[in-house]
C-alpha positions in Angstrom: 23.4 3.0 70.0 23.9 5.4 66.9 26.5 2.9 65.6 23.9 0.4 65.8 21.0 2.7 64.0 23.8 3.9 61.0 24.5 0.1 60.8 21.4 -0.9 60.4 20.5 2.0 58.0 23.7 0.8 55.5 22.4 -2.8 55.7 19.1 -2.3 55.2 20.3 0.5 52.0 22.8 -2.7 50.5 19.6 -5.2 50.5 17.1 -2.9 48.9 20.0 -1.9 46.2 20.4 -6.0 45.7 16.8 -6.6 45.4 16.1 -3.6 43.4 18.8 -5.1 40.6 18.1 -8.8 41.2 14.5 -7.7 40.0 15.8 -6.3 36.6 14.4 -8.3 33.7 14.3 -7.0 30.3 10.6 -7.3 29.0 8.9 -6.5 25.7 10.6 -3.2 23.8 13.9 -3.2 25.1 17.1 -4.2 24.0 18.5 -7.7 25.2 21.6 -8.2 26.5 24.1 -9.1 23.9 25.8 -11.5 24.8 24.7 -14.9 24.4 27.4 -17.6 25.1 30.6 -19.3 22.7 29.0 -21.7 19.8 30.7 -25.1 19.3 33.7 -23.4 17.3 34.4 -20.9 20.0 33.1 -18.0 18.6 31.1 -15.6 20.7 27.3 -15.8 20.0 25.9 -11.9 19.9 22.7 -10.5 19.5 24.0 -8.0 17.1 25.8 -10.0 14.6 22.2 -11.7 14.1 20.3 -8.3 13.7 17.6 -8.8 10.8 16.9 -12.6 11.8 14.4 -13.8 14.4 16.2 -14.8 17.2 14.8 -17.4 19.5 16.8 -17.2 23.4 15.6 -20.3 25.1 17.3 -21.6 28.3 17.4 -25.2 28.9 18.6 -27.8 31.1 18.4 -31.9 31.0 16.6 -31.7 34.1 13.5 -30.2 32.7 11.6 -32.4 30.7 9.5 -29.7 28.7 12.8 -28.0 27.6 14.2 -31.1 26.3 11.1 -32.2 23.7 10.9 -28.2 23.2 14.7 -28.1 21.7 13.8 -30.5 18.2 10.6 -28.4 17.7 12.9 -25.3 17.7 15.2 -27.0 15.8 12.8 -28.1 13.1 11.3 -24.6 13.2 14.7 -23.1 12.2 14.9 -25.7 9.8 12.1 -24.4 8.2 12.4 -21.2 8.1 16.3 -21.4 7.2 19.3 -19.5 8.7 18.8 -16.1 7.0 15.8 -15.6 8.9 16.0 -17.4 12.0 18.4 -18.6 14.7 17.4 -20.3 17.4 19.8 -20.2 20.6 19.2 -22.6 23.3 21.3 -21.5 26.2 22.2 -24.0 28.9 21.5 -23.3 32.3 22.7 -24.7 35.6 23.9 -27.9 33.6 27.8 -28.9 34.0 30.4 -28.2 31.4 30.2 -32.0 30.9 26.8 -32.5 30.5 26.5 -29.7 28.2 28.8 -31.6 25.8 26.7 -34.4 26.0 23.8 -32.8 25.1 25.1 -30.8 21.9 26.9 -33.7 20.6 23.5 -35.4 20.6 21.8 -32.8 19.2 24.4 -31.6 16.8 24.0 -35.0 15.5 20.4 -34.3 14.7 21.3 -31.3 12.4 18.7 -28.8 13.7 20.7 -25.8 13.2 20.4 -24.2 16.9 23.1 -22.7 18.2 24.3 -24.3 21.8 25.4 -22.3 24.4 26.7 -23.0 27.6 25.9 -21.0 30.8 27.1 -23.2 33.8 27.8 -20.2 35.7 24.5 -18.3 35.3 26.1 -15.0 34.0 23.9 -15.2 31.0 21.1 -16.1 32.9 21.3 -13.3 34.9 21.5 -10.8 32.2 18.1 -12.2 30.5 16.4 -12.3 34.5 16.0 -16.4 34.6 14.9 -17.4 37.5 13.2 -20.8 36.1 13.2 -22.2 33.3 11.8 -22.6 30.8 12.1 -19.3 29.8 12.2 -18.3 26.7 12.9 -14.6 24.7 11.7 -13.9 21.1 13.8 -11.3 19.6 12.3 -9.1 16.6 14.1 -8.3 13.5 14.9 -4.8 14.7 16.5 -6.0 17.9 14.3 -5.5 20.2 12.3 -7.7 22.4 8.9 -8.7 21.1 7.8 -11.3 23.8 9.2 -13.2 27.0 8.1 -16.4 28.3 8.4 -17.6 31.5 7.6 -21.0 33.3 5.5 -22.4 30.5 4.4 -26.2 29.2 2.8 -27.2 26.1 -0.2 -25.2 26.2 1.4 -21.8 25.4 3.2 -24.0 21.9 0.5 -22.6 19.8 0.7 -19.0 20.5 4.6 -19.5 21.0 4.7 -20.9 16.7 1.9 -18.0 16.2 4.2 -15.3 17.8 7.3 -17.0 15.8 5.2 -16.8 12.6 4.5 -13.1 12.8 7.9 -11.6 13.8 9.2 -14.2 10.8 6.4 -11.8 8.6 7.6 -8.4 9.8 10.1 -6.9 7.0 14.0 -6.8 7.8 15.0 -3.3 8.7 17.2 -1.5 6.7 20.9 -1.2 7.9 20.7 2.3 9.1 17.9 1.3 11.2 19.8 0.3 14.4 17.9 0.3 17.9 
């Protein structure tokens, strides 16, 4: 009978630690997760190499419909408002290696400037807390998270572009001013 209680103490500790960590999200003021994926040369895509820009996270897949007319409208926005100040990365999520290809020839093709990453096994999903998409994290130009957008549609575009707008108007922090 005690084996049974202890046993049933240890399982019920191991699935409150799971759920307590599947729950972690970072939100508005903290650092993101750095890593975001390899660009089409191979390179690895980080957070900190693009400190002083805007960064745009959005996770995408073929499968969701709002993503894919949202990925030229992010393109044309970094178009717009050039490389030095934003970068827009559009991370694939639950999408095969294959399709993934697909998709950034066809969009590398359009010349929008995003950044493609691929995330068929979710580890960068994880990191940012997706658990839909879209889902979408605006990234300040000191580093930090300035806004998080989950499970949204056309509605939101207009305060999305306004929140893009203002954290494009916010001065670049000097160097020494890491987070």
């Amino acid at each position: 009978m005690r084996r049974i209680g202890r046993s049933l103490l240890v399982f019920l500790f191991i699935a409150l630690a799971a759920s307590a960590n599947a729950g972690t999200r970072p939100g508005q003021g903290d650092l993101p997760p750095s890593y975001l994926g390899k660009d089409a040369h191979g390179d690895a895509v980080n957070v900190e190499n693009l400190r002083g820009k805007v960064i745009i996270v959005t996770f995408w897949a073929t499968w969701c419909g709002y993503c894919m007319k949202e990925l030229p409208i992010l393109g044309n926005l970094q178009q717009l408002a050039g490389n030095s100040q934003l970068q827009v990365v559009a991370v694939s999520h639950q999408e095969s290696k294959d399709v993934f290809r697909q998709v950034r020839r066809r969009l590398d093709n359009l010349k929008l400037g995003l950044i493609l990453t691929d995330d068929s096994d979710n580890s960068i999903s994880r990191t940012y807390g997706v658990n839909g998409i879209p889902h979408m994290v605006m990234i300040g130009r000191d580093g930090r998270i300035a806004q998080v957008y989950r499970g949204y549609d056309e509605s939101l575009l207009d305060d999305i572009v306004k929140n893009i707008n203002r954290l494009l108007a916010e001065p670049t922090p000097p160097p020494s001013a890491a987070p």
